[in-house]
C-alpha positions in Angstrom: -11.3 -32.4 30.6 -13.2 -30.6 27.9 -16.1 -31.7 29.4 -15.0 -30.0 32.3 -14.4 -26.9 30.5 -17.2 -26.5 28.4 -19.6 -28.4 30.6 -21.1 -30.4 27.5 -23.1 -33.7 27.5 -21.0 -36.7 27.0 -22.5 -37.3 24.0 -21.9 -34.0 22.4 -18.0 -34.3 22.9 -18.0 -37.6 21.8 -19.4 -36.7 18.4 -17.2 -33.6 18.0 -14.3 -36.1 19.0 -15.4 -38.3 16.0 -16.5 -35.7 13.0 -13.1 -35.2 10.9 -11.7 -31.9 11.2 -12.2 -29.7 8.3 -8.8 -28.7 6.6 -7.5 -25.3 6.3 -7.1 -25.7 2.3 -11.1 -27.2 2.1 -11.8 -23.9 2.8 -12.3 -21.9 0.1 -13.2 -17.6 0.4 -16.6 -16.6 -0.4 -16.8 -15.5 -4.6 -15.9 -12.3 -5.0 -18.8 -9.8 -6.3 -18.0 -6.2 -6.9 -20.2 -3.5 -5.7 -23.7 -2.6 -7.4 -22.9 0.7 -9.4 -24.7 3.5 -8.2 -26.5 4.9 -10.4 -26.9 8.7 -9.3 -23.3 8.8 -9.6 -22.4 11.8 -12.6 -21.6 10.5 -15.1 -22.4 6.5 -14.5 -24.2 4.2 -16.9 -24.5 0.9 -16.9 -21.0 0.0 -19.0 -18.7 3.2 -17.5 -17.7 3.7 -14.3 -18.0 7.6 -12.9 -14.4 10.0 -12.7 -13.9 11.3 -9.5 -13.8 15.0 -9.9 -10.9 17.3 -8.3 -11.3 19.5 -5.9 -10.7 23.2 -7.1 -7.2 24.6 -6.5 -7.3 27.2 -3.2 -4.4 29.3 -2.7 -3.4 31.3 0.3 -0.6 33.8 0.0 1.4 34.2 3.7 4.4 36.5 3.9 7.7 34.9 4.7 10.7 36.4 6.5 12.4 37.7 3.4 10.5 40.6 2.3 11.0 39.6 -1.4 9.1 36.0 -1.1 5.9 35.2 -0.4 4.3 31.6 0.1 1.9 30.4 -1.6 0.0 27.3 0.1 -2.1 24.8 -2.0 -4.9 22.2 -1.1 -2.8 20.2 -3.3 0.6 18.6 -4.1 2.4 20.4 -6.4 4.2 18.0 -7.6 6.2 14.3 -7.2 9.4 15.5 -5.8 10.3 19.3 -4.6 11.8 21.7 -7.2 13.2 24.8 -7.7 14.9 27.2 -10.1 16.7 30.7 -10.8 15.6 31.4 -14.2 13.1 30.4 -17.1 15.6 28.2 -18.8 16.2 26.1 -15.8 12.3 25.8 -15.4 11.4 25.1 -18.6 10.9 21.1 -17.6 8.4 21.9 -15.3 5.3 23.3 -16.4 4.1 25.4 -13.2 7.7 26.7 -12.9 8.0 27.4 -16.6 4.2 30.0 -16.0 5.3 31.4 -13.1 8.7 32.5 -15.0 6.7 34.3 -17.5 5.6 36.9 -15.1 7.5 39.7 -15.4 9.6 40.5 -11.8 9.9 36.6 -10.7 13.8 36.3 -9.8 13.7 32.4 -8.2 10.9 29.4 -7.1 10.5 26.6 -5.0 8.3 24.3 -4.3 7.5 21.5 -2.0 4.7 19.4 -1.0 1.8 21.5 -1.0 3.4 25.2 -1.6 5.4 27.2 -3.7 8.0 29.7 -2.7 8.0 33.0 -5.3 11.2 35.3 -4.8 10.9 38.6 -7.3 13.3 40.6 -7.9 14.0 43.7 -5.3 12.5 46.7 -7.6 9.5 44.4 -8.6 5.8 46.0 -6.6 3.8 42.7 -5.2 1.3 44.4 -6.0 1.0 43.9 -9.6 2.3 40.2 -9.4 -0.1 38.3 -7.1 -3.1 38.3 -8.7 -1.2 36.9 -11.6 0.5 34.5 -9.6 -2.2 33.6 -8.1 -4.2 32.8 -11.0 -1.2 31.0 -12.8 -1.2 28.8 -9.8 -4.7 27.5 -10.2 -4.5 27.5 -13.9 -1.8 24.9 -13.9 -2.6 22.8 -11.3 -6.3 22.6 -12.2 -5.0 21.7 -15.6 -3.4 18.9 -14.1 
């Protein structure tokens, strides 16, 4: 029958018929050899291995439906789980909440993922808090 399948000389299935079959557990994986360091890498020499840089932080402000918030969206997580908080006491755990609390007009934030929700109080001008937002942002986050 095999002969029939494979159209092989007698003598060729006979010999495969005889040879033992290697076991699964004789076969052992090739060694294992980790990859030549690259030497243009910043940073590399031949006993360290190079640090991945970061990216820099990039912010983009978008308005939301509450005219007292804006959005600020990040290339980045901002952190492990979401957050949020209504005053400087109740941020004082987390560092980008606790800076963003120090600008004077911020009433409440949230953040999830990859933005941050800022919420200032009613009489507070935008104006004169979103550079400083903005550059508190990328302060803390670059920090990491």
């Amino acid at each position: 029958m095999l002969r029939r399948i494979l159209r092989l000389p007698l003598r060729v299935i006979r010999r495969l018929r005889e040879e033992p079959q290697q076991k699964r557990e004789d076969i052992s994986p090739p060694p294992f050899a980790p990859p030549p360091p690259n030497k243009n890498a910043v940073g590399s020499s031949p006993t360290t291995t190079p640090v991945p840089t970061r990216a820099p932080v990039e912010v983009d402000v978008s308005e939301t439906p509450n005219p007292n918030a804006f959005k600020f969206s990040v290339n980045q997580q901002v952190g492990p789980n979401s957050f949020s908080a209504s005053s400087a006491d109740a941020a004082k755990e987390h560092p980008l909440m606790a800076a963003l609390f120090e600008i004077e007009g911020v009433q409440s934030i949230f953040g999830v993922n990859d933005f941050i929700t800022v919420t200032k109080h009613a009489e507070a001008p935008w104006e004169s808090m979103e550079a400083p937002l903005l550059e508190t942002i990328k302060r803390v986050l670059s920090e990491g």
